[in-house]
C-alpha positions in Angstrom: 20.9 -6.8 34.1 17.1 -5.8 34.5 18.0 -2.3 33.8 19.7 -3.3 30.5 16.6 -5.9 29.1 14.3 -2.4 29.8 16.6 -0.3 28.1 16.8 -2.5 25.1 13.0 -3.3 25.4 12.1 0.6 25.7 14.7 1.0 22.1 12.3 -1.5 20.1 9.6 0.0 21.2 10.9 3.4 19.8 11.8 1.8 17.0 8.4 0.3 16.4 7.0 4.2 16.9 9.2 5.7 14.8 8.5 2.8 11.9 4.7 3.5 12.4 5.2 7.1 12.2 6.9 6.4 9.0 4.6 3.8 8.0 1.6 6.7 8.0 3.4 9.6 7.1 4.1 7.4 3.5 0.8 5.8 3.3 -0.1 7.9 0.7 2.5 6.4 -1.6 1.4 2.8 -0.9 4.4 1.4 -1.8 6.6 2.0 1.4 3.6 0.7 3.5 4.1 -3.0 3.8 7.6 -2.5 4.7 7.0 0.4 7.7 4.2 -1.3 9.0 5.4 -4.7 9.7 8.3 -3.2 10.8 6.4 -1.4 13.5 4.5 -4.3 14.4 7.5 -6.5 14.8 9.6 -3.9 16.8 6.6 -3.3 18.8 5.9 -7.3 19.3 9.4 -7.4 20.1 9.7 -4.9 22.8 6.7 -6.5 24.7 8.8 -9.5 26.0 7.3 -11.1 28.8 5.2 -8.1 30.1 2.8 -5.5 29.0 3.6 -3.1 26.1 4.5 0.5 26.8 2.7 3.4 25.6 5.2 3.6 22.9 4.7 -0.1 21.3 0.6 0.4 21.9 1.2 3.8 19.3 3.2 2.1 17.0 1.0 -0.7 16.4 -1.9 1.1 16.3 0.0 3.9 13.7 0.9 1.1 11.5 -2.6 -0.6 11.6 -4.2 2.8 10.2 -1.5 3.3 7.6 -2.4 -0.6 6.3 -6.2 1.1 6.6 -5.2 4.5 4.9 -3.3 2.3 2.2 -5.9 -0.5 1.5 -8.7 2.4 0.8 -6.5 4.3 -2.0 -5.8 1.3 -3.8 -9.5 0.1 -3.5 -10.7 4.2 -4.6 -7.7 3.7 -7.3 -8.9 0.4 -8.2 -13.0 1.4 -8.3 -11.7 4.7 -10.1 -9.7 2.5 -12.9 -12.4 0.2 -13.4 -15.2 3.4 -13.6 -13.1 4.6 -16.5 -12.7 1.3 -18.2 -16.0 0.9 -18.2 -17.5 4.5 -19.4 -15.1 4.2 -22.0 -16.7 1.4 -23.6 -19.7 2.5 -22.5 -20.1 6.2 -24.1 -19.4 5.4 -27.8 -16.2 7.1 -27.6 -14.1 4.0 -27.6 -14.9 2.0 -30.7 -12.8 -0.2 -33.1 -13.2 1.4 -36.7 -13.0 -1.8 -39.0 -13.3 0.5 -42.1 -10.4 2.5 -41.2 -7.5 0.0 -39.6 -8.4 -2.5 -42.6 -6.5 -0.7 -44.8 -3.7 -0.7 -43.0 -3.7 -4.5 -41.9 -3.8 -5.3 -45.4 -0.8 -3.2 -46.3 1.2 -4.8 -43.3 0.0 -7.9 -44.2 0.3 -8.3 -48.0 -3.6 -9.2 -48.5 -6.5 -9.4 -47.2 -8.0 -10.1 -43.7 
């Protein structure tokens, strides 16, 4: 009976390695990273039981917690490089709303004037 509670604790903990592998090797995506890495953490939470965690558990937590890392730093470089452009587009004249030239065409959509 002991033998078949390790068994089935040393397959989750697998499991949770193999998910946290998974979790980092897609970190660059971003999008499968919630999913792999909770998945990890739960396998690996899983597997602990009443005793220790093997090596196997320790890695895939610790995999999954640098993929949530690796992910939350593209979307904040994403997020600072969105904003950066937003903001030196309206900031370097390029950007401008030319009233003289869309009023013409308002009027004709609408029928008169503005």
């Amino acid at each position: 009976m002991d033998n078949n509670i390790r068994a089935e604790a040393n397959g989750l903990s697998i499991a949770g390695l193999v998910f946290g592998i998974l979790a980092v090797l897609s970190s660059f995506t971003v999008v499968f990273i919630p999913f792999f890495a909770s998945m990890a953490i739960t396998f690996s939470l899983l597997s602990r039981g009443n005793k220790k965690m093997n090596v196997q558990a320790i890695a895939g937590n610790i995999l999954a917690i640098v993929s949530i890392i690796i992910g939350l730093l593209i979307c904040s470089i994403i997020l600072v490089l969105i904003i950066g452009g937003i903001s030196e587009l309206f900031s370097s004249g390029s950007f401008h709303f030319d009233y003289e030239y869309i009023s013409p065409v308002i009027e004709n959509i609408t029928g008169g004037t503005i």
